[in-house]
N, C-alpha and C positions, 0 to 999 in steps of 0.2 A: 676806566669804565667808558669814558667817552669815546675812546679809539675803538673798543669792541662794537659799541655803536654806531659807529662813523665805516667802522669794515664791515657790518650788517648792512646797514644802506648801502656799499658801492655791490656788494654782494645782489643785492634784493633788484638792485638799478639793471646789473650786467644780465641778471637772467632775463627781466621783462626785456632789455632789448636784443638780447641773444634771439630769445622766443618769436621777437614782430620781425627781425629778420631772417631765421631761416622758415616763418612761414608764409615772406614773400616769393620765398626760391620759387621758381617752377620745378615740378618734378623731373625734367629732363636734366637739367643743371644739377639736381642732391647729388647723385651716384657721382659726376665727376669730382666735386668741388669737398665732398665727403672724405672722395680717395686722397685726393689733394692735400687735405689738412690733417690726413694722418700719418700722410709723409712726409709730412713739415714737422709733425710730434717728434720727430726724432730729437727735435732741441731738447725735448724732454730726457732725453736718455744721460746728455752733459749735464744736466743741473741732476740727476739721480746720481751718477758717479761723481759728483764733486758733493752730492752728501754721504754717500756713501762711502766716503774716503776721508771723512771729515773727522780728524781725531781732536775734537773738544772732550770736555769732560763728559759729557754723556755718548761719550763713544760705543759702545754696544747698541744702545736704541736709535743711534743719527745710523747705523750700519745696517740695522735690521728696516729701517724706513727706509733706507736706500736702495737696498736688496729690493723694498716690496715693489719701489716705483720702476727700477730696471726691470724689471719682470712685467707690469703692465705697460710698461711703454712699449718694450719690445715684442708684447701681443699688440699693441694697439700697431704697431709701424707696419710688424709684417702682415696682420687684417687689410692697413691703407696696401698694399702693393698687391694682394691675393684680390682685391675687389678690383684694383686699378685692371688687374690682368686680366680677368675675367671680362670686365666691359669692353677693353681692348680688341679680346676675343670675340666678341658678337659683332666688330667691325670688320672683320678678315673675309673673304671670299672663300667658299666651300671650293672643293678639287672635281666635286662632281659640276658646278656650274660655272665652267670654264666655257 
């Protein structure tokens, strides 16, 4: 009992200070630093295939939890690179204003 509460509190701690900082970002910085850390999520795809491959005795549901976080990881990575590209793109010179 005490460890679910003690993982409540760090839980309760990470979001108030998730929250005070990303609403000191300036809005110039979100979009990159946004892209950034969801191309860094890709660690998440090795800790999804090492549950996912994890034949304990509850092998069927460590597989289908595995499956489910492969699948949003791999929305979340390729989202970080489709936004990184896109910003990238509003840095490039047009062909007409050469």
């Amino acid at each position: 009992m005490s460890a679910l509460i003690f993982s409540l509190f760090i839980f309760v701690l990470a979001c108030f200070i998730g929250f005070e900082l990303i609403s000191k970002v300036p809005p110039t910085l979100h979009t990159p630093l946004m892209s950034g850390a969801n191309a860094i999520s890709g660690i998440t795809i090795v800790g999804a295939l090492i549950v996912a491959g994890h034949s304990g005795l509850d092998s069927q549901m460590s597989q289908i939890i595995g499956f489910v976080a492969i699948v949003f990881a791999t929305i979340n990575v390729v989202g970080g690179f489709m936004v990184t590209d896109r910003m990238l793109e509003m840095f490039k010179k047009k062909e007409d204003e050469k």
